[in-house]
C-alpha atoms as one frame of an Amber mdcrd trajectory, in Angstrom:
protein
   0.000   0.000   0.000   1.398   3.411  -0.783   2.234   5.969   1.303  -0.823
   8.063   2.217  -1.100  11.676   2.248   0.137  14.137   5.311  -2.326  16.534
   6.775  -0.857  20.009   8.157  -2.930  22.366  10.558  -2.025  25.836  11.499
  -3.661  27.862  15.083  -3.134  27.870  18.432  -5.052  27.021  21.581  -5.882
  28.423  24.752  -3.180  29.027  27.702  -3.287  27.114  30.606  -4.274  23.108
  31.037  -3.988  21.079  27.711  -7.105  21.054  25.277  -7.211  20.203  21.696
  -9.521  23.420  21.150  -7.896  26.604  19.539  -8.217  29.978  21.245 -11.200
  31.446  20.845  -9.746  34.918  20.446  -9.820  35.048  16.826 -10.151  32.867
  13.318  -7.701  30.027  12.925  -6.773  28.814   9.654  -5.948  24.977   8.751
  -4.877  22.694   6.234  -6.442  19.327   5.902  -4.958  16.808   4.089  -6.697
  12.539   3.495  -6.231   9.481   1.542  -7.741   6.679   1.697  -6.859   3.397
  -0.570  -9.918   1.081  -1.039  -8.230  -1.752  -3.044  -6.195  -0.117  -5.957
  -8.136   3.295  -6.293  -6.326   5.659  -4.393  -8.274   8.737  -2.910  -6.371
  12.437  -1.789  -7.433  15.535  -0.899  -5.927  19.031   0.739  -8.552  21.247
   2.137  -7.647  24.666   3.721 -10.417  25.626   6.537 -10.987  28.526   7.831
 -12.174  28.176  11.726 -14.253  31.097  13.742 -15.142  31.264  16.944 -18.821
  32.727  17.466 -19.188  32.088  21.389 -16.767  29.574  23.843 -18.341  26.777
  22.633 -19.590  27.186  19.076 -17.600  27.422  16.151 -18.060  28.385  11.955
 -16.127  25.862   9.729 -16.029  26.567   6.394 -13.604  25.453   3.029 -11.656
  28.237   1.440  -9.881  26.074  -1.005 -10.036  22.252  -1.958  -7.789  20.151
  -4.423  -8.000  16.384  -5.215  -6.842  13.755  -6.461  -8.424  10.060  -7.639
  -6.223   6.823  -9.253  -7.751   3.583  -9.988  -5.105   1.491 -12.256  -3.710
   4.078 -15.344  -6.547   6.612 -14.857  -6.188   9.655 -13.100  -8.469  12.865
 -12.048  -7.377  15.850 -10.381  -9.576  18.851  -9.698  -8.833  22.433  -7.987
 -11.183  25.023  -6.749  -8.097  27.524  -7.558  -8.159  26.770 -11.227 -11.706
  25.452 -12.139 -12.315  24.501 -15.525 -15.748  23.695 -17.316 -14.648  20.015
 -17.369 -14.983  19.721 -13.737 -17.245  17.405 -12.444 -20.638  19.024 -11.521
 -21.451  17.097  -8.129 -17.522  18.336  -7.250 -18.388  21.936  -8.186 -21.707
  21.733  -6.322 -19.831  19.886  -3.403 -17.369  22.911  -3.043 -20.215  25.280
  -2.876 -21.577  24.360   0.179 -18.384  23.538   1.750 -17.806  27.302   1.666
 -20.745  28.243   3.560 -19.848  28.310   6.982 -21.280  25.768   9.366 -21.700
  26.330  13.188 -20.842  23.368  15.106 -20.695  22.872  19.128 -17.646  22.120
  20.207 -16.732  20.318  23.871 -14.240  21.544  26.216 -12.093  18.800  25.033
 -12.578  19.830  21.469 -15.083  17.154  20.053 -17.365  18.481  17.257 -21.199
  17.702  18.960 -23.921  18.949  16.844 -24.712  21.454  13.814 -26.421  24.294
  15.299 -28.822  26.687  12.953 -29.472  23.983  10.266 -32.129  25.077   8.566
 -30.290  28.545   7.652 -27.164  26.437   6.811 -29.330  24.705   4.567 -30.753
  27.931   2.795 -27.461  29.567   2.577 -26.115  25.874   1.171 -28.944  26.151
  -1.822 -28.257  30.012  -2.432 -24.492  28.736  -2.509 -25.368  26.310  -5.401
 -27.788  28.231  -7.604 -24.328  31.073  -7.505 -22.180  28.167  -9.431 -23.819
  29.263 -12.525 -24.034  25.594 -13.606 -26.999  23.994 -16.192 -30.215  23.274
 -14.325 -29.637  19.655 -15.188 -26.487  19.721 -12.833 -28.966  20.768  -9.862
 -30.909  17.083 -10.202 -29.293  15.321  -7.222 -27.863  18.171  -5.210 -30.286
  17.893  -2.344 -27.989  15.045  -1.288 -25.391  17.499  -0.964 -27.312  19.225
   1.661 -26.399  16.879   4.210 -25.612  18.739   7.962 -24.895  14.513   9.341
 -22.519  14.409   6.562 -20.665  17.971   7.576 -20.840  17.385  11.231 -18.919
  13.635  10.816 -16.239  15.615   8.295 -15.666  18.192  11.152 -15.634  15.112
  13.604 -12.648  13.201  11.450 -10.639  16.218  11.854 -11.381  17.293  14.963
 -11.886  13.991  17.587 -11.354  15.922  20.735  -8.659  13.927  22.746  -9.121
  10.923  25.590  -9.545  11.916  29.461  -6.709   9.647  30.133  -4.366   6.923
  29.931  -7.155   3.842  29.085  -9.835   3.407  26.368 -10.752   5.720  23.931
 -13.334   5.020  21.514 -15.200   6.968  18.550 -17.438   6.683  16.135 -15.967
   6.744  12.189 -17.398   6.218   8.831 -14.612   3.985   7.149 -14.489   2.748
   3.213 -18.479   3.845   3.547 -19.316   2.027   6.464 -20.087   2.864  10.052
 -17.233   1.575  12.212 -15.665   1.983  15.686 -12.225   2.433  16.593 -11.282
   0.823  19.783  -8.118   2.286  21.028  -6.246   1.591  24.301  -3.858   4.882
  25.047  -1.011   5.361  27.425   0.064   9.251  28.136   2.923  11.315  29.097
   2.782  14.936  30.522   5.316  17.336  30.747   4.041  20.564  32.292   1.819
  21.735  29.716   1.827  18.959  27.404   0.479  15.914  27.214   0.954  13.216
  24.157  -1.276  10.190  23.847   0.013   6.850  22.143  -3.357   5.050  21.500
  -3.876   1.557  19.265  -6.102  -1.002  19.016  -9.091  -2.133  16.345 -11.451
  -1.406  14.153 -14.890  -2.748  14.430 -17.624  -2.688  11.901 -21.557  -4.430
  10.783 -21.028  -7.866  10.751 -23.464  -8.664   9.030 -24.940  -7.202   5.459
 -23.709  -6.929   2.151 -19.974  -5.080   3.422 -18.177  -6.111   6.367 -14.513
  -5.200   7.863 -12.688  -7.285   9.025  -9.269  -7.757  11.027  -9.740  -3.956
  11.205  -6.660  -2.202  13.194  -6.365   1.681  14.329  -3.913   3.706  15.831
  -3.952   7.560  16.976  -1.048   9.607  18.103  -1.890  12.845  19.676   0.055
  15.785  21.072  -1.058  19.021  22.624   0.212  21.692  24.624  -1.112  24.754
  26.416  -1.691  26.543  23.000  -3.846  23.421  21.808  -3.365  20.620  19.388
   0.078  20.399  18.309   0.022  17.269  15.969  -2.374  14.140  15.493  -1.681
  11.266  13.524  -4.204   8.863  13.069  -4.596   5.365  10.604  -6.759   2.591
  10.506  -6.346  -0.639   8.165  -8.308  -3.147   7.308  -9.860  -5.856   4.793
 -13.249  -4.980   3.131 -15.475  -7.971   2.618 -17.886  -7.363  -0.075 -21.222
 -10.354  -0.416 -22.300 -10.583  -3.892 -25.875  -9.951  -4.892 -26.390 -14.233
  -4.506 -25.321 -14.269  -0.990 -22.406 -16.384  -2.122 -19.818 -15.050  -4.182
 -16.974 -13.232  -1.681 -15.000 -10.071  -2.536 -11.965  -9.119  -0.250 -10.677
  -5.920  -0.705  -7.815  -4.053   1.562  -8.975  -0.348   2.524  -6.278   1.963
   4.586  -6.445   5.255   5.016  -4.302   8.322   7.379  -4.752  11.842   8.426
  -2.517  13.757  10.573  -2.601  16.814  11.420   0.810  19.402  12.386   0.854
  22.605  13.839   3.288  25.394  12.564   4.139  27.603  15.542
């Protein structure tokens, strides 16, 4: 399996104990960076975010820029919100859109992402957001599925996963390869004064039963912070995809892996 893409984050936290939230004295800026393998298509993206605070505990996430990347075998696509062309992909162009409008999410003390607050006028700001890409009409059949607050809340949830209470278990809900999965991590920490880095590993657990299963899923999460807030994360998981074909019978195993981490420039 190649080597999978490295995500960079730029902003600073609040003084005092550790916390994986920024400061909420002003707008932080980072860069998020995925890839995920499922088999031999290969899947990468750099996103830069723009983060405000609105009160202590609610903040505005919203995409300023976005460029990807897809393999599968000899074919390629690569797409960039800096230079688009009119042979972009509509449900990309459409997908940017609303990424830009901002999106107020609750945020613990520990820096989890909670809930979407104000849906319904992220919603109508989302479809205003759209009908601005000057597209066809015809690329607007579909787009309500773009309008998806669940979807945007899990997004902010990959990138921001708050941090465990302690040495022990830490476990969190993750969409992998598609599929709703768990990661099951045992973590040991150090502290230093003000900062504390977790080593955490363990498994990944998905459906087992239905048409997709994982199987002899494994995780692992390395997390840093300090009293300015998250200083890096690194987190993979890797695991076999079993696919049941439409008989019941036929078996298709497929490896999936994927890796985000996250760096802070000071």
């Amino acid at each position: 399996m190649r080597s999978l893409l490295i995500l960079v984050a730029v902003g600073c936290g609040p003084r005092g104990a550790p916390t994986a939230l920024p400061d909420a004295g002003g707008p932080r800026q980072y860069k998020v960076g995925v890839a995920a393998a499922n088999g031999d298509a290969v899947v990468t993206s750099i996103t830069t975010l723009r983060v405000v605070p609105r009160t202590d505990a609610v903040w505005a996430f919203m995409t300023e820029q976005a460029e990807g990347t897809w393999e599968e075998g000899t074919a390629a696509m690569t797409w960039s919100s800096a230079t688009p062309t009119p042979a972009d992909p509509w449900p990309i162009t459409l997908q940017h859109a609303v990424a830009t409008v901002p999106a107020s999410i609750r945020m613990s003390p520990q820096g989890e992402a909670i809930e979407m607050v104000d849906v319904e006028a992220w919603k109508s700001a989302a479809r205003d957001a759209m009908r601005a890409t000057d597209l066809p009409p015809q690329a607007a059949i579909g787009a309500a599925s773009l309008l998806d607050p669940e979807g945007v809340l899990r997004d902010v949830q990959r990138n921001f996963p708050g941090q465990p209470t302690g040495a022990g278990a830490w476990v969190r809900e993750e969409v992998i390869a598609g599929i709703p999965a768990t990661r099951l991590e045992s973590c040991t920490v150090e502290r230093d004064g003000g900062t504390a880095a977790w080593t955490c590993s363990g498994r990944l657990e998905g459906p087992t039963d239905g048409q997709a299963r994982l199987v002899e899923g494994q995780s692992r999460t390395e997390l840093k912070v300090d009293r300015f807030g998250l200083v890096r994360m690194d987190t993979t998981y890797a695991a076999t995809l079993v696919l049941l074909g439409p008989t019941g019978t036929e078996v298709i195993d497929r490896p999936v892996a994927g890796r985000r981490q996250v760096l802070r420039r000071d």
